[in-house]
C-alpha positions as CSV (number, residue, x, y, z in Angstrom):
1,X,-51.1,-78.2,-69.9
2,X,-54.5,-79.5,-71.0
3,X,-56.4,-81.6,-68.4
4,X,-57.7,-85.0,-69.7
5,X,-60.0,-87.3,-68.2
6,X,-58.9,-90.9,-66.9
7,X,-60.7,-92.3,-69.6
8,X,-59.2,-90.3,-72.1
9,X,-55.6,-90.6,-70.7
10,X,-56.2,-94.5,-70.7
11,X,-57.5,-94.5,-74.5
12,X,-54.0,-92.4,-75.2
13,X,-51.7,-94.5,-73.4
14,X,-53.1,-97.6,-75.2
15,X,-52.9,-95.8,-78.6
16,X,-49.4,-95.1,-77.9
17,X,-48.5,-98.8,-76.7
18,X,-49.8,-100.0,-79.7
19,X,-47.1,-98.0,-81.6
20,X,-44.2,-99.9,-80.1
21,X,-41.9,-102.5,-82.1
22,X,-41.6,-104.5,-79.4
23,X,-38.1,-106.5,-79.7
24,X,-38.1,-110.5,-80.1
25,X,-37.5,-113.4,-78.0
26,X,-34.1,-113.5,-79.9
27,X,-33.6,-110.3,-79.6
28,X,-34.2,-109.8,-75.9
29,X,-31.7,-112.7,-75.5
30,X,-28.6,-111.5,-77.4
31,X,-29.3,-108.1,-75.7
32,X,-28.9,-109.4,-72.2
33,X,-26.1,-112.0,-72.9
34,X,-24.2,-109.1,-74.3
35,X,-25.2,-107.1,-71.5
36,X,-23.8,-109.5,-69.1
37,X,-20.8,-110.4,-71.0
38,X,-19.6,-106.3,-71.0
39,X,-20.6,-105.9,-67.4
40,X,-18.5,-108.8,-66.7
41,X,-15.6,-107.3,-68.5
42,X,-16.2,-104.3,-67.1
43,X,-16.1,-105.3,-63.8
44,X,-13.0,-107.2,-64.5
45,X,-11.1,-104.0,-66.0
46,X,-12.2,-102.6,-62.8
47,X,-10.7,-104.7,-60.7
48,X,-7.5,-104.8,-62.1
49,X,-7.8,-100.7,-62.0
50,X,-8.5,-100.9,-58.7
51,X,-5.7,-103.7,-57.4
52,X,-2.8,-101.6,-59.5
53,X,-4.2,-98.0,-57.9
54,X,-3.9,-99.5,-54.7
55,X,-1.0,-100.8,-54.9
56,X,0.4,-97.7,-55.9
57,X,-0.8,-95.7,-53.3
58,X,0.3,-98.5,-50.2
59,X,3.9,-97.9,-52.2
60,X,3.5,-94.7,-51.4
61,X,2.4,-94.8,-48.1
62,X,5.2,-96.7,-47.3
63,X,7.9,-94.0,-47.5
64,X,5.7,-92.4,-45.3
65,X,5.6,-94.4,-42.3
């Protein structure tokens, strides 16, 4: 690997941030209210996973006691 000055890295870095299509306002928006609806669904599936698996397993834990 090639060593580059600290100048030089900086001048790259900047060259490559100017590269980026950054997203819009809009766009950040409808990406994290979607983020939080699916998380919230997600964490609801899991729940119910969770409850029903449990359930399950005090059932059968209770032939064994």
């Amino acid at each position: 690997m090639a060593k580059v000055s600290p100048g030089e890295f900086v001048r790259q870095v900047r060259q490559e941030t100017a590269k980026v299509t950054w997203p819009t306002r809009k766009e950040t928006m409808i990406t994290t209210i979607m983020v939080l609806i699916m998380t919230t669904v997600l964490a609801i599936f899991f729940l119910g996973v969770d409850q029903i698996l449990g359930r399950f397993v005090r059932f059968l834990l209770s032939f064994a006691g």
